[in-house]
MDTraj code that builds the backbone (N, CA, C; nanometers):
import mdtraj as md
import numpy as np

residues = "UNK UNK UNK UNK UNK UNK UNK UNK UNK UNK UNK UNK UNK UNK UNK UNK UNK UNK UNK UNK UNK UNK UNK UNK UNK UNK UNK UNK UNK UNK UNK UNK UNK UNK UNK UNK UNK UNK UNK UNK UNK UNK UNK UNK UNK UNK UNK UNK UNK UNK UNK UNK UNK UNK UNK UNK UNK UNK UNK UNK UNK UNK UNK UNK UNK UNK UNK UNK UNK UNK UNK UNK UNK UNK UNK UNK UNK UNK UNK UNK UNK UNK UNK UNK UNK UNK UNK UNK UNK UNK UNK UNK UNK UNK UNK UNK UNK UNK UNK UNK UNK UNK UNK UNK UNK UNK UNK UNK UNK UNK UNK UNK UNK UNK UNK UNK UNK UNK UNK UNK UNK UNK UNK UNK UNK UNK UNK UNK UNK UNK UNK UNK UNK UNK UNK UNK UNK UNK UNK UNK UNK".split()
xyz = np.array([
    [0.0832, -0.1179, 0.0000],
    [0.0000, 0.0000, 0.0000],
    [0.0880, 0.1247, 0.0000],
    [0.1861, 0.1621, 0.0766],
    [0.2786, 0.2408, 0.1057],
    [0.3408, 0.2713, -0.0127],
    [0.3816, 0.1476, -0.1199],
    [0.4759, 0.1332, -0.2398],
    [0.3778, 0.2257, -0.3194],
    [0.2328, 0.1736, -0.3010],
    [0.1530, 0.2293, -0.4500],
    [0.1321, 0.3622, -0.4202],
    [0.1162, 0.4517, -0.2753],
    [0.1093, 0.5812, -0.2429],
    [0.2754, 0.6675, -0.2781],
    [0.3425, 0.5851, -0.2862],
    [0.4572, 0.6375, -0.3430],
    [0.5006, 0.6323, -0.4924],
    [0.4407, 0.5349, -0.5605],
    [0.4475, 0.5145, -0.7031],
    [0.3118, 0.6609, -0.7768],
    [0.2107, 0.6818, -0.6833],
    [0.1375, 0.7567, -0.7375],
    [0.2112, 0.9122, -0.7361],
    [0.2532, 0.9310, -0.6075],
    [0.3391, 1.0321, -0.5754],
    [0.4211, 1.0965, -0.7096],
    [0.4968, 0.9486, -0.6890],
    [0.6346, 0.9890, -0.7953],
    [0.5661, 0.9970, -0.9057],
    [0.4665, 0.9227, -1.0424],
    [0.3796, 0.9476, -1.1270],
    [0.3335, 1.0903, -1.1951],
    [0.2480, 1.1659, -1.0945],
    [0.1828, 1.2981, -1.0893],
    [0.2904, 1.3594, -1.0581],
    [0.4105, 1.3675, -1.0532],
    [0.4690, 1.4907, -1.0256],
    [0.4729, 1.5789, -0.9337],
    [0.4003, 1.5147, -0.7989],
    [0.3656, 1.5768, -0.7159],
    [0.4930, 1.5709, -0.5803],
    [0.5223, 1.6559, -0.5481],
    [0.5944, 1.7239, -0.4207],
    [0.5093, 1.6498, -0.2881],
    [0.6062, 1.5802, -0.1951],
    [0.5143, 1.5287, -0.0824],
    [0.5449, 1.6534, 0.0251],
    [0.6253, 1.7267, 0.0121],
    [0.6473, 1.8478, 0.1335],
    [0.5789, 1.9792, 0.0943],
    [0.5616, 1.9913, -0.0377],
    [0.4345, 2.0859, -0.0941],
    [0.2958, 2.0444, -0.0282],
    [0.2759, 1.9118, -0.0817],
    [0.1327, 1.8272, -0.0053],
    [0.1314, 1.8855, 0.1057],
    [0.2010, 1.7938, 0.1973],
    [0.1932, 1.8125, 0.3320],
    [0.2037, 1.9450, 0.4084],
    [0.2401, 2.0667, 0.3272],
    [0.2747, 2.2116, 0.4088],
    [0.1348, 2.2983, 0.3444],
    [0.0518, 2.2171, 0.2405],
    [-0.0665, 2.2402, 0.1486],
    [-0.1657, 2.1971, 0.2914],
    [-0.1691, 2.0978, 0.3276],
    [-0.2731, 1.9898, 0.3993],
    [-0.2496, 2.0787, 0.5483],
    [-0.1147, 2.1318, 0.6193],
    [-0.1338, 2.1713, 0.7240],
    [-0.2046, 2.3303, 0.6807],
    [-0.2187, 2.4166, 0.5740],
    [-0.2795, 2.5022, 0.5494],
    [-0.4252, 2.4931, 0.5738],
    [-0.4009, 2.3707, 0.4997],
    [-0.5849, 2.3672, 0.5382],
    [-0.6529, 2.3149, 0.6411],
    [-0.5725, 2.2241, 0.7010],
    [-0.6625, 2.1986, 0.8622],
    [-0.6177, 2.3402, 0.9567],
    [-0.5309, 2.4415, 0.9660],
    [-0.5511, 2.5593, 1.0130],
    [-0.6286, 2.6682, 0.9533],
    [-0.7099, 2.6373, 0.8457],
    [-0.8168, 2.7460, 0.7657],
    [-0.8864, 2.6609, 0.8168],
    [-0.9322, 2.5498, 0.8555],
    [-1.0305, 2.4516, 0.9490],
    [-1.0414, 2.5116, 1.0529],
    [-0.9756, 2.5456, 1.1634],
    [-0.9323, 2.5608, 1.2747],
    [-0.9953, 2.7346, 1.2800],
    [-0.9926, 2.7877, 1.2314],
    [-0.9976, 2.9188, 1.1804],
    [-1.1710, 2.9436, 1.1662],
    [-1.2528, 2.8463, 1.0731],
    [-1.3514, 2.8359, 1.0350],
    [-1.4426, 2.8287, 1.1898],
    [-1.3944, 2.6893, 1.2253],
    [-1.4553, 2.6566, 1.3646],
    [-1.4426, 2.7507, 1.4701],
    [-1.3333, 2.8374, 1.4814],
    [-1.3638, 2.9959, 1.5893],
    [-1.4290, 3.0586, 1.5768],
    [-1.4467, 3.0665, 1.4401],
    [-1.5141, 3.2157, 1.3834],
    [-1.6700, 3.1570, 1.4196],
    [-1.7048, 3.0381, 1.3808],
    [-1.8508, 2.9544, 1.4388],
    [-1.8943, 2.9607, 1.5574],
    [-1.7816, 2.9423, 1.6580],
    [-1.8469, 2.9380, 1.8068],
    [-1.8273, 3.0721, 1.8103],
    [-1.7299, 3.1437, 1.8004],
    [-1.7603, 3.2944, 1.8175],
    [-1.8908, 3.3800, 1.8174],
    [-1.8987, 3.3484, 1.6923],
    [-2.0664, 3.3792, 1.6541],
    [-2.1806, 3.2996, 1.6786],
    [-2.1485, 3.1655, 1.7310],
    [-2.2929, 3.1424, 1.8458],
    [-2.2647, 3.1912, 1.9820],
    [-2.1753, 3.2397, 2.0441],
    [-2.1797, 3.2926, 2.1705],
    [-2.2142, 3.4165, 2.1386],
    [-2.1785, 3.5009, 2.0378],
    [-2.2203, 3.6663, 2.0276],
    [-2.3966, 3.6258, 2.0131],
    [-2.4586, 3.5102, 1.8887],
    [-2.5489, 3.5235, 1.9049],
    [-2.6657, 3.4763, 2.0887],
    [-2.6389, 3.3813, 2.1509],
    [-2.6903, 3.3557, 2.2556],
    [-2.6757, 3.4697, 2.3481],
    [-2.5558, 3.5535, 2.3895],
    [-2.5347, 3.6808, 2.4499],
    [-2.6642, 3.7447, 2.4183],
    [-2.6799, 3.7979, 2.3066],
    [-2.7532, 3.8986, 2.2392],
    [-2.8900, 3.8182, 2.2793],
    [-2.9528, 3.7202, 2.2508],
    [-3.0599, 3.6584, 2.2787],
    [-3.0712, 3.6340, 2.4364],
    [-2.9981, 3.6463, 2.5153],
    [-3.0065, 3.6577, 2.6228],
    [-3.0563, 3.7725, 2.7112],
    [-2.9930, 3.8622, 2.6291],
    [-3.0168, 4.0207, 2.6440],
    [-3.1509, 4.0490, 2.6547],
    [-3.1919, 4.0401, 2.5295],
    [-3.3395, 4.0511, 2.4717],
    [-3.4014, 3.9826, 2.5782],
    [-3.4336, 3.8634, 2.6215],
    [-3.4929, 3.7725, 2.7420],
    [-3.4930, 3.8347, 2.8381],
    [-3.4010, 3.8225, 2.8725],
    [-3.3680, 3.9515, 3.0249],
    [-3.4515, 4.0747, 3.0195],
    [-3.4215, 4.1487, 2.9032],
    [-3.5307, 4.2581, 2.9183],
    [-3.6453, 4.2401, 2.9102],
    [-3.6890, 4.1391, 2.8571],
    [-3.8934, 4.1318, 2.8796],
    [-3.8880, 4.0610, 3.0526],
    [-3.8375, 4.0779, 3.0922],
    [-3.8426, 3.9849, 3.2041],
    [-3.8711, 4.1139, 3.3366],
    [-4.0234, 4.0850, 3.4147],
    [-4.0236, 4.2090, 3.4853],
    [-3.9954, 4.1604, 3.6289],
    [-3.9909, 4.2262, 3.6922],
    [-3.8850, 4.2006, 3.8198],
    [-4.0001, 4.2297, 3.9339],
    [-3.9875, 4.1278, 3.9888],
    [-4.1082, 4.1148, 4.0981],
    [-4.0178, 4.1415, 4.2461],
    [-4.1041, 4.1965, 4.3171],
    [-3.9777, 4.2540, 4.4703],
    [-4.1182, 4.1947, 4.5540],
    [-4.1271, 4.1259, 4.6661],
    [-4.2187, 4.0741, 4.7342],
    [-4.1688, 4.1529, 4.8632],
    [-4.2600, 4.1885, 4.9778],
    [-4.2163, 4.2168, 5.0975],
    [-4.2725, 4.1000, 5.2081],
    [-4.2272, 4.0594, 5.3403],
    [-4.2449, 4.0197, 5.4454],
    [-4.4127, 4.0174, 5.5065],
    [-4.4787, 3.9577, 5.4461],
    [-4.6498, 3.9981, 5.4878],
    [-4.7432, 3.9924, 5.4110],
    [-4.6640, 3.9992, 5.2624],
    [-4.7330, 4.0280, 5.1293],
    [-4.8303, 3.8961, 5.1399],
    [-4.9487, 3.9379, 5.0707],
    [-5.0394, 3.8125, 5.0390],
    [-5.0007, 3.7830, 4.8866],
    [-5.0110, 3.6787, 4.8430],
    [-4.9434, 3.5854, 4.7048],
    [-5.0097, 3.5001, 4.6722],
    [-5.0112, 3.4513, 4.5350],
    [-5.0817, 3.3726, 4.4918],
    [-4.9757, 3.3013, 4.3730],
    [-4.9697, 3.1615, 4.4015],
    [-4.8700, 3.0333, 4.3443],
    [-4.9556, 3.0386, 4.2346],
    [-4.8922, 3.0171, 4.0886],
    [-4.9130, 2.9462, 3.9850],
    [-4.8248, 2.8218, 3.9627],
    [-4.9835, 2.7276, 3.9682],
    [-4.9335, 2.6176, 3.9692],
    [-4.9479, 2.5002, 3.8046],
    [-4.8728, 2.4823, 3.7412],
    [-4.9394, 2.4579, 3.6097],
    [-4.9232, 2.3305, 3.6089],
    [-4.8620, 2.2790, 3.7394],
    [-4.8639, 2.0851, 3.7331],
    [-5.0085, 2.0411, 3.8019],
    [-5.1353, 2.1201, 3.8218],
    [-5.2431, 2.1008, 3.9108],
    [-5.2989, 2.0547, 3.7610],
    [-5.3691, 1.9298, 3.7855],
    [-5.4164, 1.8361, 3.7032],
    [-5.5471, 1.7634, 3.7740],
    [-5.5856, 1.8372, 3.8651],
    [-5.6792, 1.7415, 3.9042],
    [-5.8526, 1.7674, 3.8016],
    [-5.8272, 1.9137, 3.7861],
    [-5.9790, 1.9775, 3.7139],
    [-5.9091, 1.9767, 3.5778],
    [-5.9953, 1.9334, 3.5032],
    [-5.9460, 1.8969, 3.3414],
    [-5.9931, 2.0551, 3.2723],
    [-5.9703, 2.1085, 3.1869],
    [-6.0884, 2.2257, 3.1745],
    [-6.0157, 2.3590, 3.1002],
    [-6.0152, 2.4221, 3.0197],
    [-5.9223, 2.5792, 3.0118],
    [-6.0163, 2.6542, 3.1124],
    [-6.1262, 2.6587, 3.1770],
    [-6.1589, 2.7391, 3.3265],
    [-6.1161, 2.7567, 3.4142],
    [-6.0558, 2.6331, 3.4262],
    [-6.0052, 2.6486, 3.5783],
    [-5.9124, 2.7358, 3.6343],
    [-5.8665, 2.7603, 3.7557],
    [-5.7888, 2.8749, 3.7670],
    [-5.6506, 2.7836, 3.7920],
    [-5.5719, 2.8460, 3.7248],
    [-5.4127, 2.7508, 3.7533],
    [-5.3430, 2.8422, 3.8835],
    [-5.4162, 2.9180, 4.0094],
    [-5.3386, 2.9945, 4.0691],
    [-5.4218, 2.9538, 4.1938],
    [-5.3282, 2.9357, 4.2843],
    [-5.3744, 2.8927, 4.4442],
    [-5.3444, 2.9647, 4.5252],
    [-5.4069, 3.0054, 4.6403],
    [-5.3480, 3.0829, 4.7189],
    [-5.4779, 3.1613, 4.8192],
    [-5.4531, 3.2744, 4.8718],
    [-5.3428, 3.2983, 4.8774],
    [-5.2858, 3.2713, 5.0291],
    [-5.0972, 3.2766, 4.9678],
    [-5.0107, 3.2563, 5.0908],
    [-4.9666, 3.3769, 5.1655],
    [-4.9027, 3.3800, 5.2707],
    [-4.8231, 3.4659, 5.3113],
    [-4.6620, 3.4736, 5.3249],
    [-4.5865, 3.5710, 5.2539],
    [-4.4588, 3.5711, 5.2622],
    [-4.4292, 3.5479, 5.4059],
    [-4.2722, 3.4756, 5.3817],
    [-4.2418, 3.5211, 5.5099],
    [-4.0575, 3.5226, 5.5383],
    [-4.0240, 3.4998, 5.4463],
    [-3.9007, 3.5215, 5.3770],
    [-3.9114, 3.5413, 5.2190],
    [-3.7861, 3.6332, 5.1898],
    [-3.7585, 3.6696, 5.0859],
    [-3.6206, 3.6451, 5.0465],
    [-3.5540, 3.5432, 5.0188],
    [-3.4327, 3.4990, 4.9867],
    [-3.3306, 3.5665, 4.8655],
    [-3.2281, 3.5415, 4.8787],
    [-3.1449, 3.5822, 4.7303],
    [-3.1682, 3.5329, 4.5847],
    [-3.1548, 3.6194, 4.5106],
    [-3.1743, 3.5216, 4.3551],
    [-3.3333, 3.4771, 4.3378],
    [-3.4213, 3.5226, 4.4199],
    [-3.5460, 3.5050, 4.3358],
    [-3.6610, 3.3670, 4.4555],
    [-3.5911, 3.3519, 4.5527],
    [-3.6637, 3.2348, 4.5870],
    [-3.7536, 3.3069, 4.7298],
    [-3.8700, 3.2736, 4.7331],
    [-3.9471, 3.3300, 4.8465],
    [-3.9868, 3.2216, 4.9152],
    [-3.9656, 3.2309, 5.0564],
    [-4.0419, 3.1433, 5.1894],
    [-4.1776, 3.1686, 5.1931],
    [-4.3155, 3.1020, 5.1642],
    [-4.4510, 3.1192, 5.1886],
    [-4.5057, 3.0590, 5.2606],
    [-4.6036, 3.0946, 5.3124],
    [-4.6404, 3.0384, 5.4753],
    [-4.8076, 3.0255, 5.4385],
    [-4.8553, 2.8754, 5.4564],
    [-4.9960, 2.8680, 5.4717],
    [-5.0746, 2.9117, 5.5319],
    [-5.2328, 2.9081, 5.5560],
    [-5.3054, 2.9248, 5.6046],
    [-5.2913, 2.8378, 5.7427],
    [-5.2744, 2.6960, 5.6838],
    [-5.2629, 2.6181, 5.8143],
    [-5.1176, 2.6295, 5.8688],
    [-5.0049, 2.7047, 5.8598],
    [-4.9366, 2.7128, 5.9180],
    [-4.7752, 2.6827, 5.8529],
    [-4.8088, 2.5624, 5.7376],
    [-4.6957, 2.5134, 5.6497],
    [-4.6155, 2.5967, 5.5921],
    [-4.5157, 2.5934, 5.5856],
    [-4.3832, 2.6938, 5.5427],
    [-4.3568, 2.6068, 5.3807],
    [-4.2950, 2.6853, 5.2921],
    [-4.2499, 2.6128, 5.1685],
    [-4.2022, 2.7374, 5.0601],
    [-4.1163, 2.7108, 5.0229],
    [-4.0385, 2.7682, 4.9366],
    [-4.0621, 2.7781, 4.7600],
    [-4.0931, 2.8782, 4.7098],
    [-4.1261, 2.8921, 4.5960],
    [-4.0345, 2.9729, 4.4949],
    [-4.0322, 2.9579, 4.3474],
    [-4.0015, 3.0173, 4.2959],
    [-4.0123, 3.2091, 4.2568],
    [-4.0102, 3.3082, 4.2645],
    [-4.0710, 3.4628, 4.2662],
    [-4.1390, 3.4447, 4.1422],
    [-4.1085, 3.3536, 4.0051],
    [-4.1384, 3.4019, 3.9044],
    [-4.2919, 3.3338, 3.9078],
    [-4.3246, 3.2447, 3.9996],
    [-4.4496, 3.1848, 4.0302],
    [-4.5527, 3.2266, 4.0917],
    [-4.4566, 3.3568, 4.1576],
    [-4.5898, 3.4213, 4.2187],
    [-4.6206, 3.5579, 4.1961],
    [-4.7651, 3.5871, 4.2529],
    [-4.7720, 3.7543, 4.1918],
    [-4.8574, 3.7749, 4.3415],
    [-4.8579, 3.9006, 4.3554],
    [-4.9576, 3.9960, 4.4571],
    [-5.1123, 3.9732, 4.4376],
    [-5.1187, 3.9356, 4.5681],
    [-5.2938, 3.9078, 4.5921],
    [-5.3308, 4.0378, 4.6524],
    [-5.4702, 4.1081, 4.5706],
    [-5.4706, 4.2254, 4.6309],
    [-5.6771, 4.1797, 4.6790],
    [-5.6567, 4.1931, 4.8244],
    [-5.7713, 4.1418, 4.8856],
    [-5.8877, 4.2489, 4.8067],
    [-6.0402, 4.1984, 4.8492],
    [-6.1470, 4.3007, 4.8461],
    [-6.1158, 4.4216, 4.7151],
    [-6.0783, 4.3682, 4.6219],
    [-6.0576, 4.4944, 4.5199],
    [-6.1976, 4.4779, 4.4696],
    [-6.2410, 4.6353, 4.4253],
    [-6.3976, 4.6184, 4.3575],
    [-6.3335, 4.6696, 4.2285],
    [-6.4280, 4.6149, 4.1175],
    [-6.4039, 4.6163, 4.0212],
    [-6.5488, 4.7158, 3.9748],
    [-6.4969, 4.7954, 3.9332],
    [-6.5915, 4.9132, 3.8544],
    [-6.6680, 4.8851, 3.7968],
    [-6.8226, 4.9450, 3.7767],
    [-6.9258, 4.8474, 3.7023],
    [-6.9673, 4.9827, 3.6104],
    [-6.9518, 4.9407, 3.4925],
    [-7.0244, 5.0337, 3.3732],
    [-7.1378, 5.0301, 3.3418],
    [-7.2125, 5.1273, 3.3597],
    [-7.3310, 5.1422, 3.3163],
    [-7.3673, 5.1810, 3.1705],
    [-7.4996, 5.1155, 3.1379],
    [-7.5457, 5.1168, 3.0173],
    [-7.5298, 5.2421, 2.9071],
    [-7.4908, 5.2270, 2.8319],
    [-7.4988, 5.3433, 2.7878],
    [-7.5512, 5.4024, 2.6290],
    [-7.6950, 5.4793, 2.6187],
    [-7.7292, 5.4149, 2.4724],
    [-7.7020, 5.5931, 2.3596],
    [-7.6531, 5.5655, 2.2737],
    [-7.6005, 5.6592, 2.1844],
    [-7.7217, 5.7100, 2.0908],
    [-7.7606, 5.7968, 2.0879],
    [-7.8427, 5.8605, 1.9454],
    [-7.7744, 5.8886, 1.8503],
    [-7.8190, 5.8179, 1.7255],
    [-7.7869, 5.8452, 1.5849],
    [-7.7731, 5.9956, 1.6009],
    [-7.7006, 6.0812, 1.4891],
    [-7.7369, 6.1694, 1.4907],
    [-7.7923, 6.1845, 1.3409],
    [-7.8678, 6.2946, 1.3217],
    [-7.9560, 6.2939, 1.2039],
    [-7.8967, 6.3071, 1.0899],
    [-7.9287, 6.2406, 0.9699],
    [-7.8338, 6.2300, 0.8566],
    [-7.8937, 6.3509, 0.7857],
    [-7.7750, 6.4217, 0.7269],
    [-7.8323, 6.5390, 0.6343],
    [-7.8490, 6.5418, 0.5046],
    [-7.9578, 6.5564, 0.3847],
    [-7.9607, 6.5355, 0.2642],
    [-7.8990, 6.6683, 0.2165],
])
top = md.Topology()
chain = top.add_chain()
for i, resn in enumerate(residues, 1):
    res = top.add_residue(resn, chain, resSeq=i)
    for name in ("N", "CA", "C"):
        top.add_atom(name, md.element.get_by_symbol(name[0]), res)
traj = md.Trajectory(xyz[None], top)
């Protein structure tokens, strides 16, 4: 095998230290290709990260707050009615990085995610609109 890679060699006229200084050219234009690739999926994920981050609104809970868990693994009521939000709890820690201590009704302590919960705002009345009927106004010939 060796003989016939050398008989082809010598044949074509071909230079084996040309080849070979040819072949390391191109696995370093390889090498070259593949930076420039991850380069530009990390610039792109950065940048898409960015964007994420900014739709992302920032919830601050205080010590007392009433809350309400969204829970989207509750499977017991089959239905798009149902309400996927339980509650409500009471804070009672507010931890680093997003994690809040909530405290039951009956007394149970448990730890939740912030992005799971939102502000329960008791007794809110909701404004009631009254009827309201419009007269044409008269068309002019």
């Amino acid at each position: 095998m060796e003989h016939k890679a050398y008989w082809a060699v010598k044949e074509l006229n071909m230079d084996s230290k040309l080849s070979g200084e040819k072949r390391l050219l191109q696995l370093n234009e390889l090498d070259e290709f593949r930076l420039q690739a991850y380069e530009s999926s990390r610039l792109y994920k950065e940048k898409t990260k960015r964007w994420h981050d900014k739709k992302i609104l920032k919830k601050e809970f205080k010590i007392g707050d009433n809350v309400l868990l969204f829970n989207s693994r509750f499977k017991i009521f089959l239905g798009k009615l149902r309400s996927r939000w339980s509650g409500p709890f009471t804070v009672t820690n507010v931890n680093m990085f997003g994690s809040v201590e909530v405290m039951t009704t009956n007394g149970e302590k448990f730890k939740a995610n912030g992005h799971r919960l939102k502000v329960y705002h008791e007794n809110v009345i909701v404004g009631v609109v009254e009827e309201v009927t419009v007269n044409p106004l008269p068309m002019e010939a």
